[in-house]
Backbone as CSV, one residue per row, in Angstrom:
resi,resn,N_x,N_y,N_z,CA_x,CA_y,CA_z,C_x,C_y,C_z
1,UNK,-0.260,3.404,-21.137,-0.811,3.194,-19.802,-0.159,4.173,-18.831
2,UNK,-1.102,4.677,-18.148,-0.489,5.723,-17.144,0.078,4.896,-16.175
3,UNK,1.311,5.606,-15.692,1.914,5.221,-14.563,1.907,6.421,-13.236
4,UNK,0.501,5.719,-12.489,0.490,6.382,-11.148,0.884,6.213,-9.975
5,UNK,1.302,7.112,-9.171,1.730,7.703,-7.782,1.428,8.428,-6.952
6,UNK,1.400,7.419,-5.371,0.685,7.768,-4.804,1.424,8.526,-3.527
7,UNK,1.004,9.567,-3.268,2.252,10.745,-2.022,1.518,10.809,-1.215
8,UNK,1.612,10.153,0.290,1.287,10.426,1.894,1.643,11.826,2.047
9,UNK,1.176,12.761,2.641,1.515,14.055,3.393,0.953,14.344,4.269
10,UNK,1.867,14.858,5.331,1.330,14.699,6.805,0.529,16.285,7.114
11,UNK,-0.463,16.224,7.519,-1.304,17.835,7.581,-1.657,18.398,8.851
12,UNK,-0.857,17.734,10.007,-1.176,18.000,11.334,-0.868,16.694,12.434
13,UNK,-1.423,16.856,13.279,-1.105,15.918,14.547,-2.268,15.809,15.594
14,UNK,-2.815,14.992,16.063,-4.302,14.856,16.780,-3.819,14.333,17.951
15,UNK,-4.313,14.810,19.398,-3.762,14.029,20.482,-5.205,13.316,21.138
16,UNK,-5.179,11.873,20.648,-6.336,11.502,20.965,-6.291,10.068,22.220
17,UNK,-7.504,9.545,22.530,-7.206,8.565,22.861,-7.131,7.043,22.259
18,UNK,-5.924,6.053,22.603,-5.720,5.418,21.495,-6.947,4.329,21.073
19,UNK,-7.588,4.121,22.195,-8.932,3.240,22.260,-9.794,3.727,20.992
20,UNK,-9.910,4.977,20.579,-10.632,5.901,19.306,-10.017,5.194,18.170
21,UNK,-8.611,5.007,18.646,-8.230,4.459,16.649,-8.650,2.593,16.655
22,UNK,-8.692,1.465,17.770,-8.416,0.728,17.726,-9.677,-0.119,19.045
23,UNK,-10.449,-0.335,18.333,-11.745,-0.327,19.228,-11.487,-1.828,20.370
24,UNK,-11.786,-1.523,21.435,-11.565,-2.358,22.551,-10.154,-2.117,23.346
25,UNK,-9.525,-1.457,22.939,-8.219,-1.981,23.053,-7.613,-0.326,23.316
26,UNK,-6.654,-0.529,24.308,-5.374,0.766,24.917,-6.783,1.850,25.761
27,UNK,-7.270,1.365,26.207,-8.177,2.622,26.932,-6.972,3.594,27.866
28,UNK,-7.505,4.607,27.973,-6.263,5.319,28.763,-4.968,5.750,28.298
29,UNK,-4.723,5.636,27.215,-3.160,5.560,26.564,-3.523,6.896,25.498
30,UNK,-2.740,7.912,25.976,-2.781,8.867,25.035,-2.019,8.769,24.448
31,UNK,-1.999,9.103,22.544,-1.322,8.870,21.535,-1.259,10.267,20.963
32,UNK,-0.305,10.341,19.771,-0.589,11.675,18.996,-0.364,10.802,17.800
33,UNK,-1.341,11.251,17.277,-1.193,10.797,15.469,-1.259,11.503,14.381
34,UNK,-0.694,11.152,13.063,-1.189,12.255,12.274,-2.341,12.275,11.263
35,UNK,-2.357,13.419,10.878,-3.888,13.581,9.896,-3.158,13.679,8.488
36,UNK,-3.297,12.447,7.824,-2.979,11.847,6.611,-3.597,12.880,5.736
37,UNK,-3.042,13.764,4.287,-3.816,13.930,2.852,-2.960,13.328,1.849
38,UNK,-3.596,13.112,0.624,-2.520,11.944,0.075,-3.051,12.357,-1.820
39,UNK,-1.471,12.694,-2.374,-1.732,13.097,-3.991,-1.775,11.734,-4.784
40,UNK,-2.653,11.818,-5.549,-2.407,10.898,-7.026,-2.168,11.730,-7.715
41,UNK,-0.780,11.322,-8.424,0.663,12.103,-9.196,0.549,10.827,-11.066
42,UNK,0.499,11.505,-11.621,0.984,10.928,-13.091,-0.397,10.821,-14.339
43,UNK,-1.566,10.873,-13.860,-2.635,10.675,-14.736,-2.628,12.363,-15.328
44,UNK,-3.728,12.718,-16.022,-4.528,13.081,-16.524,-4.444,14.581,-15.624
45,UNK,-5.377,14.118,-14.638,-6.405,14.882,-13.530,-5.262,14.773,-12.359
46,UNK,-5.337,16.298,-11.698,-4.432,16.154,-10.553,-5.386,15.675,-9.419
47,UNK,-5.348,14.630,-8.419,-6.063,14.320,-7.771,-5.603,14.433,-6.063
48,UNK,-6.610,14.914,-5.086,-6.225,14.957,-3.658,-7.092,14.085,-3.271
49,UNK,-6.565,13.177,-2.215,-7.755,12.515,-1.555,-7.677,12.898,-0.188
50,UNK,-8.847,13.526,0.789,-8.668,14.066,1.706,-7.609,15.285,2.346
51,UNK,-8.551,15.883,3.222,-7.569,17.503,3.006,-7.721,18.258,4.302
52,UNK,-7.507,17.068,5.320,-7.056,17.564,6.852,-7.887,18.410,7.506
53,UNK,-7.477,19.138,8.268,-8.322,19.802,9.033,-7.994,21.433,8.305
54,UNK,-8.585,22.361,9.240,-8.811,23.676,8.720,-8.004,24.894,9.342
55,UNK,-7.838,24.451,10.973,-7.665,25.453,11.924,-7.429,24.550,12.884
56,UNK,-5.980,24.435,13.381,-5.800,23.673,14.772,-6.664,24.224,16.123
57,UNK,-6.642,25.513,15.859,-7.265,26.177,17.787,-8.710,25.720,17.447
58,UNK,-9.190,25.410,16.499,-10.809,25.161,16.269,-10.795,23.874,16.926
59,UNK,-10.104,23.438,16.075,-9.543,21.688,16.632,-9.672,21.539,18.053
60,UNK,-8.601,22.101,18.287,-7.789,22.256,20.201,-9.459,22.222,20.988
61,UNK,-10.311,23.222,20.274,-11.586,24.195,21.168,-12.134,23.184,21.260
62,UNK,-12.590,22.463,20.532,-14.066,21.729,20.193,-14.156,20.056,19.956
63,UNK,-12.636,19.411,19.818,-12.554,17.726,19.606,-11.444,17.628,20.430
64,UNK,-10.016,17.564,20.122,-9.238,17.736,20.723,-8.090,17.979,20.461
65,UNK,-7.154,18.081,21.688,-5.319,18.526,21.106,-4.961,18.443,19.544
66,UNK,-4.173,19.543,19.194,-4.217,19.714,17.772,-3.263,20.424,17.374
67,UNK,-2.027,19.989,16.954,-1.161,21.069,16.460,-0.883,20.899,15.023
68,UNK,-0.260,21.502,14.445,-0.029,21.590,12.755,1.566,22.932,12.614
69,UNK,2.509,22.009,12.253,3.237,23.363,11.888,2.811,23.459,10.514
70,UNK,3.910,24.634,10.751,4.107,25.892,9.157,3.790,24.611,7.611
71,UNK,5.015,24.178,7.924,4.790,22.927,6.659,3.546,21.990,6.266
72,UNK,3.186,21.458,7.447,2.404,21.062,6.922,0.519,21.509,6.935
73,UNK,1.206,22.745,6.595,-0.483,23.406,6.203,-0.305,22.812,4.742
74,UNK,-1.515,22.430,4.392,-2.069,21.597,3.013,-1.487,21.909,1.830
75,UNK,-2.085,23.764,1.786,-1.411,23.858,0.462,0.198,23.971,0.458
76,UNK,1.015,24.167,1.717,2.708,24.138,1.577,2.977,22.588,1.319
77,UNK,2.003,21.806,2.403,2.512,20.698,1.869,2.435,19.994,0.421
78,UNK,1.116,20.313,-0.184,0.888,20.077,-1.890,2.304,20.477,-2.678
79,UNK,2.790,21.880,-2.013,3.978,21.826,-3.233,5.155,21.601,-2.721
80,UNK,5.473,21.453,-2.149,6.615,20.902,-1.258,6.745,19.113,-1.651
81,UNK,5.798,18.338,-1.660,5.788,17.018,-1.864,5.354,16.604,-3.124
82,UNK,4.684,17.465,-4.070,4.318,17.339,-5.378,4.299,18.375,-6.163
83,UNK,4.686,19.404,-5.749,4.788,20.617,-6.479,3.868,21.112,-7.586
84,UNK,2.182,21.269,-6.527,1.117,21.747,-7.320,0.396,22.432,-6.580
85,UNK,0.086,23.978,-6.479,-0.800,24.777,-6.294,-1.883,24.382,-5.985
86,UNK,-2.902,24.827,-5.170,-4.226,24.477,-4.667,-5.121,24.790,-5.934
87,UNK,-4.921,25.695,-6.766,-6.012,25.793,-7.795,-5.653,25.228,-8.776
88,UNK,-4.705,24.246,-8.940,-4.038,23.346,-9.940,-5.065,22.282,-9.692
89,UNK,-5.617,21.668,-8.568,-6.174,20.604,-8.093,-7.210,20.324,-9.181
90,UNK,-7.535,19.125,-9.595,-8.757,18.755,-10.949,-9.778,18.905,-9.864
91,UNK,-9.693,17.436,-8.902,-10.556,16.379,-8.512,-9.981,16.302,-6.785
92,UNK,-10.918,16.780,-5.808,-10.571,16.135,-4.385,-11.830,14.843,-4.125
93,UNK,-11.182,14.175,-3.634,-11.644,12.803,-3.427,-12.495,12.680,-1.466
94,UNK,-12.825,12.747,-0.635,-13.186,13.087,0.232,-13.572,11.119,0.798
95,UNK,-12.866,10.840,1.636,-13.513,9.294,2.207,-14.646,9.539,2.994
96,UNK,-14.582,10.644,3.899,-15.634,10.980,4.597,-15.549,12.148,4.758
97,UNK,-16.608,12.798,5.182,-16.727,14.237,5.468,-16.696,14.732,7.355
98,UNK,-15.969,13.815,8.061,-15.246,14.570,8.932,-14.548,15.707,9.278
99,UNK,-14.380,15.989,10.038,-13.297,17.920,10.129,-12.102,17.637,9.930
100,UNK,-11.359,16.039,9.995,-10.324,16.093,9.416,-10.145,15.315,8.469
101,UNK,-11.358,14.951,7.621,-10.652,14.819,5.881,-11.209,15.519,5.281
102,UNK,-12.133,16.682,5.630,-12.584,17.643,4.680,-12.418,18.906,5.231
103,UNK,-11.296,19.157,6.573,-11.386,20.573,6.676,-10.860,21.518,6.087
104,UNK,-9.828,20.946,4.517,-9.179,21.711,3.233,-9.800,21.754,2.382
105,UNK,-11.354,21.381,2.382,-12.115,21.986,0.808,-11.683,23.032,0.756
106,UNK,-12.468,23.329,1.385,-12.411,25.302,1.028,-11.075,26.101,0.026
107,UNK,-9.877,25.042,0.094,-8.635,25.702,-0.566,-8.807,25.411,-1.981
108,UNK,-9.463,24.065,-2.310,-9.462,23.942,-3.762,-10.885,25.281,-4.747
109,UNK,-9.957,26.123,-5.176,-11.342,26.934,-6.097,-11.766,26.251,-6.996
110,UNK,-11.146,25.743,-8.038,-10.922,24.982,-9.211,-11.574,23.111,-9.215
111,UNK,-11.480,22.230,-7.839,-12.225,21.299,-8.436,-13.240,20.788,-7.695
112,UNK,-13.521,19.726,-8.503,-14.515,18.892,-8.255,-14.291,18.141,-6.904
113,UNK,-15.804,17.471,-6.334,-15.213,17.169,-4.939,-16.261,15.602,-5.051
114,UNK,-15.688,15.015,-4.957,-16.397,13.535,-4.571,-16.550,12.819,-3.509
115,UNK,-17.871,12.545,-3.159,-18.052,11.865,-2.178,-19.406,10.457,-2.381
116,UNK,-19.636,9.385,-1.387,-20.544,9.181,-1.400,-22.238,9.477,-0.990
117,UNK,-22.817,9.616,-2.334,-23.917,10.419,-1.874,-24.518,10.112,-0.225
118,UNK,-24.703,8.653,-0.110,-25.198,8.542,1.212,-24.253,8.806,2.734
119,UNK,-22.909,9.752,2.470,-21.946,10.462,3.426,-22.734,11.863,3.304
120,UNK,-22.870,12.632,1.964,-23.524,13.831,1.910,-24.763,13.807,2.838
121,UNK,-25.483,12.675,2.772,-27.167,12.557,3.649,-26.638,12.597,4.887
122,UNK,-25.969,11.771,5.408,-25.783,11.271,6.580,-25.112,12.443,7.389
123,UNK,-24.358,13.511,6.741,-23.601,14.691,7.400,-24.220,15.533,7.610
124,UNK,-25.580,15.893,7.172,-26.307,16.349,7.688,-27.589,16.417,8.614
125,UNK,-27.715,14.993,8.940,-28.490,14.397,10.073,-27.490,13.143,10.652
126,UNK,-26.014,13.700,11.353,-25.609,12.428,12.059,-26.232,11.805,13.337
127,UNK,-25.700,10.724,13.902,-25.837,10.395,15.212,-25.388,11.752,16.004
128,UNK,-25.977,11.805,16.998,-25.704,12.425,18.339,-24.144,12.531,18.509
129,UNK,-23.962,11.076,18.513,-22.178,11.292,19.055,-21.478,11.207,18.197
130,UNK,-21.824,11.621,16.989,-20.945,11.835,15.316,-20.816,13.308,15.027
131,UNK,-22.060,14.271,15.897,-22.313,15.562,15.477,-21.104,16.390,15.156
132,UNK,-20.234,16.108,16.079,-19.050,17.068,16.881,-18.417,16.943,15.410
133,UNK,-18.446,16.001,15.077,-17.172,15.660,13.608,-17.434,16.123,12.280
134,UNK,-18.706,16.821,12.091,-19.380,17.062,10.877,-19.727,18.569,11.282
135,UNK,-19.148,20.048,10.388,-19.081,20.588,10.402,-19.724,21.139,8.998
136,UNK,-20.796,21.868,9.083,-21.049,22.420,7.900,-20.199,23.630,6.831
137,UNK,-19.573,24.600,7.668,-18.889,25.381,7.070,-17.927,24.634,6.506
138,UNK,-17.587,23.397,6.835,-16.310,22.843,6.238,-16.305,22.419,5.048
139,UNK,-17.841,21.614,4.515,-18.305,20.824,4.004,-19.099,21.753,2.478
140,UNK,-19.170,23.094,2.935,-19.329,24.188,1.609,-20.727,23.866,0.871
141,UNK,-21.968,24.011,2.167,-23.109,23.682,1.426,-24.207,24.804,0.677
142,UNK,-23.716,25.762,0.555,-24.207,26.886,-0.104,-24.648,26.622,-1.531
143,UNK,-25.689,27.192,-2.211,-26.338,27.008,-3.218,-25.012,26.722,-4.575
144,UNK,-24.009,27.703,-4.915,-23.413,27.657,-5.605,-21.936,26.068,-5.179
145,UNK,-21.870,25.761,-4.161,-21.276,24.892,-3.521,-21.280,23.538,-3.921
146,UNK,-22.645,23.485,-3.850,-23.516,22.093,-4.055,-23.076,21.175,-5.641
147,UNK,-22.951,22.725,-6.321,-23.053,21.735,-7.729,-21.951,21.754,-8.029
148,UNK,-20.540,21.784,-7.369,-19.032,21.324,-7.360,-19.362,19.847,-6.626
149,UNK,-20.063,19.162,-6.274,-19.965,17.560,-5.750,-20.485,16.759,-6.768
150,UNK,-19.869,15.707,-6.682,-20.067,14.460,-7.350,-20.745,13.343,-6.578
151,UNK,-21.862,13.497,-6.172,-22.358,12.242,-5.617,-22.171,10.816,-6.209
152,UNK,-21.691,10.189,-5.533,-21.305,8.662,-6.103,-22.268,7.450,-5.566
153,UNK,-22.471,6.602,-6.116,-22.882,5.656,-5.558,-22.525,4.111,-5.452
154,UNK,-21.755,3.496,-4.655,-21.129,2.382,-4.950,-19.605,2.749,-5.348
155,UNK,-18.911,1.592,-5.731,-17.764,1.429,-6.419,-18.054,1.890,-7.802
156,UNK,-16.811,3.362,-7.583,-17.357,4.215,-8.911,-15.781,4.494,-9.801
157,UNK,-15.530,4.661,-11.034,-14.033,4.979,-11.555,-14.124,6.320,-11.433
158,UNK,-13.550,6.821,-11.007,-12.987,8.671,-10.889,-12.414,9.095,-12.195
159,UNK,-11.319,8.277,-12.436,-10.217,8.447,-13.452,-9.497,7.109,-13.738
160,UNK,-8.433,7.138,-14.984,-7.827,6.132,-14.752,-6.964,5.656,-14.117
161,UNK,-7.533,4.215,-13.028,-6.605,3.302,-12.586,-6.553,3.916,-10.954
162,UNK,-8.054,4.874,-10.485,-8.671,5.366,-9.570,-10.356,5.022,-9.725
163,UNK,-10.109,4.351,-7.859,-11.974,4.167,-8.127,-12.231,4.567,-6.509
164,UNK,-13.151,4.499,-6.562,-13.683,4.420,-5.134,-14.061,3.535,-4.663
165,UNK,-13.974,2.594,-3.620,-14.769,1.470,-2.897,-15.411,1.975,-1.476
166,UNK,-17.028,1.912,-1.586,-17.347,1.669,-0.389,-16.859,0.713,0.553
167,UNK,-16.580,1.449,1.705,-16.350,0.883,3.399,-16.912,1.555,4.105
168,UNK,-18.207,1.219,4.699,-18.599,1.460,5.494,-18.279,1.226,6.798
169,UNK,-18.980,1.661,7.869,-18.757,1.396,9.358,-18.090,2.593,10.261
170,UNK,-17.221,2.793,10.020,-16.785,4.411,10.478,-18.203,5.190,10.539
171,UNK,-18.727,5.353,9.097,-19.670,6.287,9.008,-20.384,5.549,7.757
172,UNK,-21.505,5.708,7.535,-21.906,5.275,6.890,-22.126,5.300,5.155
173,UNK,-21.631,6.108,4.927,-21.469,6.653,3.495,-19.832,6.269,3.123
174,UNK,-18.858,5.783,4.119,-17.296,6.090,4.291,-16.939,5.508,3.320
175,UNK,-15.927,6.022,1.920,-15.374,5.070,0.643,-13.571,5.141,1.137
176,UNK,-13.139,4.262,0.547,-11.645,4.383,0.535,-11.469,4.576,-0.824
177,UNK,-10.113,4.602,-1.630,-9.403,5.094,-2.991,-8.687,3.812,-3.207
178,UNK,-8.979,3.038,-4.366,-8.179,2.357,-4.659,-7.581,3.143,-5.800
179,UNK,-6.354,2.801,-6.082,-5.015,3.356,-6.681,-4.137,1.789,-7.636
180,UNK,-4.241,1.742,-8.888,-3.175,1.393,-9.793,-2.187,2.041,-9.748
181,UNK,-0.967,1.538,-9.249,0.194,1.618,-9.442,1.021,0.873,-9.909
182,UNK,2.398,0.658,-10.061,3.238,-0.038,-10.781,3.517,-1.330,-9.736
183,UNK,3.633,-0.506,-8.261,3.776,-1.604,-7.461,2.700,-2.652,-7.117
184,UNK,1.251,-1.833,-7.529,0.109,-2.571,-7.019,-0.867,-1.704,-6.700
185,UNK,-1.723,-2.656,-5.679,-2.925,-1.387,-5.798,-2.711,-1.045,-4.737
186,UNK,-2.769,0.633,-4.174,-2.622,1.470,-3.003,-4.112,2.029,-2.595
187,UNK,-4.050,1.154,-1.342,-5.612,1.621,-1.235,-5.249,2.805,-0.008
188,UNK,-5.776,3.737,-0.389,-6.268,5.110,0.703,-7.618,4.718,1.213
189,UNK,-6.971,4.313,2.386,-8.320,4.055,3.727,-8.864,4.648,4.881
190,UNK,-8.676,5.829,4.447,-9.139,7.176,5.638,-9.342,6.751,7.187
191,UNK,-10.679,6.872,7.611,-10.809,6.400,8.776,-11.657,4.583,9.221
192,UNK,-11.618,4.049,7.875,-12.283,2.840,7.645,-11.203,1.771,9.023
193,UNK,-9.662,2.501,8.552,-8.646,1.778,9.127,-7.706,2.989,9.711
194,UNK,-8.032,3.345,10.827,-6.881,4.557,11.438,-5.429,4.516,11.279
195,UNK,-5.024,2.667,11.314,-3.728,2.459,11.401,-4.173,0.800,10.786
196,UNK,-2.393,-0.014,10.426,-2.706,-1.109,10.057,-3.006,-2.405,10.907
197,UNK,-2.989,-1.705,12.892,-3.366,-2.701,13.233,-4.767,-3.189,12.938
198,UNK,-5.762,-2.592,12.336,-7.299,-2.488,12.357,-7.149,-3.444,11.301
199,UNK,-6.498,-3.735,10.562,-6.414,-4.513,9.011,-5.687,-5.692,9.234
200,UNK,-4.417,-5.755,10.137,-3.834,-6.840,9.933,-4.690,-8.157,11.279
201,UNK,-5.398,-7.250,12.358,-5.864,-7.973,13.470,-7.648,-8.302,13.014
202,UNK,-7.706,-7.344,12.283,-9.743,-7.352,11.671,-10.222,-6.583,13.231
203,UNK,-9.521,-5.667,13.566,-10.190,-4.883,14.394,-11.180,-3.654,14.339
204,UNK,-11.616,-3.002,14.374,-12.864,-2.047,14.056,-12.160,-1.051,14.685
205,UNK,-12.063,0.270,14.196,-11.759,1.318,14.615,-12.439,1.773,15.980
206,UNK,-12.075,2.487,17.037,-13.005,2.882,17.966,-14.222,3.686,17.948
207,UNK,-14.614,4.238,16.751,-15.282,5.174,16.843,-15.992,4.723,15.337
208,UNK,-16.936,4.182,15.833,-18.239,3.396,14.686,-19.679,4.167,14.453
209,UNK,-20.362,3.941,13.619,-21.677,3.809,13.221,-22.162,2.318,13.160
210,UNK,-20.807,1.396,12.387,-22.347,0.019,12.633,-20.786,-0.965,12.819
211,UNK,-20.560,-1.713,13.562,-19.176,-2.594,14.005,-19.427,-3.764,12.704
212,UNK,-20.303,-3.960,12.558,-20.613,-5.243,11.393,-20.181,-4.436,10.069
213,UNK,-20.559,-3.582,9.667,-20.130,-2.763,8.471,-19.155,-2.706,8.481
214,UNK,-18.163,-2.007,9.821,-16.865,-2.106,9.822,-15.998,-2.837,9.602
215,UNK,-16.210,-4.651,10.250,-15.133,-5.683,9.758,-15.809,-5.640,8.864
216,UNK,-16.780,-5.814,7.978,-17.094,-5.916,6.685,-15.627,-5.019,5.331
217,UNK,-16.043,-4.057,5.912,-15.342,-3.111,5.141,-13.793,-3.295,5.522
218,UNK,-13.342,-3.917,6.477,-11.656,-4.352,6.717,-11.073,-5.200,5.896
219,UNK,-12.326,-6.693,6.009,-12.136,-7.606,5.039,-12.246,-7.371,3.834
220,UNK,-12.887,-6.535,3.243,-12.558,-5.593,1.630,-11.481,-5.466,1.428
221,UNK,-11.278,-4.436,2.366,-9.626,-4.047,2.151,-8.220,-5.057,1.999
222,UNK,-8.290,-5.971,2.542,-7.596,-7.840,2.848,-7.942,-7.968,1.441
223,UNK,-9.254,-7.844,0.981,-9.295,-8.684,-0.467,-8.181,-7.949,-1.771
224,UNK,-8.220,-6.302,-1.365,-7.960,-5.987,-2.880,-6.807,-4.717,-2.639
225,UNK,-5.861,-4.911,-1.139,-4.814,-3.544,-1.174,-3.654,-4.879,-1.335
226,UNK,-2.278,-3.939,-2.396,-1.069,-4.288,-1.935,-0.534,-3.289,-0.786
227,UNK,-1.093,-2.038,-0.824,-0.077,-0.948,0.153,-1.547,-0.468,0.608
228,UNK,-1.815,-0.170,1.626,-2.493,0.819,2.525,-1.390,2.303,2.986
229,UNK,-2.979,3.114,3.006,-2.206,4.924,3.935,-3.321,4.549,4.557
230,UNK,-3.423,3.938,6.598,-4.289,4.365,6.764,-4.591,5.634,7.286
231,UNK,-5.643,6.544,7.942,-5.861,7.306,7.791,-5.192,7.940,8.753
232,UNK,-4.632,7.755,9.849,-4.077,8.460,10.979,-2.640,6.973,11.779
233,UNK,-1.887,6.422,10.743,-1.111,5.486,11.093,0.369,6.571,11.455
234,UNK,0.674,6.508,12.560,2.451,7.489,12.097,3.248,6.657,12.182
235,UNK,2.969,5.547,11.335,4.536,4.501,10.580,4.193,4.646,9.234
236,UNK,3.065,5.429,8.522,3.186,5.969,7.179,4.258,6.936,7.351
237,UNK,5.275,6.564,6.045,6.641,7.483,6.066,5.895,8.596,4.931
238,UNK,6.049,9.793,5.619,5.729,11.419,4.190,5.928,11.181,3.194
239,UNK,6.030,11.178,2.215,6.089,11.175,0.823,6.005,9.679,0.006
240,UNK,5.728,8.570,1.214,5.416,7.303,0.302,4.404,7.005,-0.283
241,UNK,4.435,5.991,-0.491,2.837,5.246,-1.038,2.059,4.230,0.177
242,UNK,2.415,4.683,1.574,1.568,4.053,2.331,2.714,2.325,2.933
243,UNK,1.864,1.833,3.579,2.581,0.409,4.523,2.382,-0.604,3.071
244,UNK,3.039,-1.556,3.185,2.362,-2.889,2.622,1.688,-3.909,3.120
245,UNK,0.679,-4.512,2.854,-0.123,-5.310,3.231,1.017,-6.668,3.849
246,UNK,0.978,-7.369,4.803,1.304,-8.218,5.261,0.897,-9.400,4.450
247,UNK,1.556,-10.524,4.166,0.709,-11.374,3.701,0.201,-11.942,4.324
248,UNK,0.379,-12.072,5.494,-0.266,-13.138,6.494,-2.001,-11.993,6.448
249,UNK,-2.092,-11.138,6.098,-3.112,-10.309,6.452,-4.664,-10.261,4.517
250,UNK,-3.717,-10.625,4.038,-4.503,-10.690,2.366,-5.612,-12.229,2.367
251,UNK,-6.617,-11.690,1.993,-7.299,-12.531,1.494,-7.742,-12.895,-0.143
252,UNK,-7.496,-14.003,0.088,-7.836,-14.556,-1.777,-8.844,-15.446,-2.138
253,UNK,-10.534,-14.983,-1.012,-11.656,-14.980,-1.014,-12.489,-14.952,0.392
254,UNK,-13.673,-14.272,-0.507,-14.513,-13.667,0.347,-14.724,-14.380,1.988
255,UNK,-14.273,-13.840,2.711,-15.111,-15.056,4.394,-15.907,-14.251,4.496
256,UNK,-16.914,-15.488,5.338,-17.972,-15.213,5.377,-18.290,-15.065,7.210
């Protein structure tokens, strides 16, 4: 049985407002957070799930405040925290196709890229006020491009003791990574859950496609993480496996 591990790495810093990570709530309160990418270490297949942004001044120009040092550009951080080359990569895992969990395709030559097919649809005809976040050059839709994706559908196995679970609500195609580990299961929850107040309170991120999808997809997460990375939390410590679930916060069946 493989014994897998899961590595937080920090790929930048976003200066946003905090009402965006944590819907209803801190209007006015500027925060800086970081932009989570995160290795699965010990199987088979070297695996990335999400891969930050691309270019801070693009960032800075067009969404907002954005810095990134030297280190943690993607591929320094890949070997610095796991010590693997960008064309070492098998399999990148993508939760959503935002500018900051897919603005590091482009570095992997070598793999495969997974997403849910209905994120691929949806990124190319978003909402109006989703546009800004979906970038085509990022997303590598060129003829030869196309047939490096793995369209998924549903809760799919990647590899072993790696799956994907749809969570919707962020966006509508949005999956998180569940992760077998020794300690438990580490779910990678991109932007489903910005941070763990969204999980431990059942709050909805600020920045939705459908708010019902969203606690939908929180209470998922309650059913089946021991450790969460959420996607932009900065009390994820660098090189861990993410927070642990609270118990007061786990569920051990479905509400309705």
């Amino acid at each position: 049985m493989q014994k897998l591990k899961v590595v937080a790495m920090p790929t930048g810093w976003l200066t946003v407002d905090r009402s965006s990570q944590i819907y209803g709530r801190y209007y006015g309160q500027q925060i800086k957070v970081p932009v989570w990418s995160t290795a699965i270490v010990g199987g088979d297949k070297k695996i990335v799930v999400d891969t930050g942004i691309h270019d801070p001044g693009w960032v800075s120009n067009f969404v907002c405040p954005c810095t990134q040092a030297p280190e943690e550009r993607l591929e320094r951080a890949l070997k610095e925290y796991v010590g693997w080359s960008a064309d070492e990569v098998d399999i990148v895992i993508n939760t959503h196709l935002h500018y900051d969990h897919s603005g590091g395709n482009t570095l992997f030559k070598n793999a495969r890229f997974v997403v849910q097919a209905s994120e691929w649809e949806y990124a190319g005809r978003p909402l109006p006020t989703q546009a800004t976040f979906y970038q085509e050059f990022l997303i590598g839709r060129e003829p030869l491009a196309y047939f490096r994706w793995q369209f998924v559908h549903g809760i799919t196995d990647i590899a072993p003791g790696v799956r994907v679970v749809p969570t919707p609500g962020h966006t509508p195609g949005h999956q998180s990574v569940a992760v077998d580990t020794a300690d438990g299961v580490v779910l990678i929850a991109g932007d489903c859950a910005s941070c763990m107040e969204n999980i431990v309170d059942l709050v909805p991120v600020g920045i939705v496609h459908e708010t019902a999808a969203e606690l939908a997809s929180l209470r998922r997460i309650r059913q089946i993480a021991d450790f969460v990375i959420p996607g932009h939390d900065p009390n994820v410590v660098a090189g861990s496996a993410g927070i642990e679930l609270p118990a007061s916060a786990r569920l051990k069946h479905v509400e309705s």
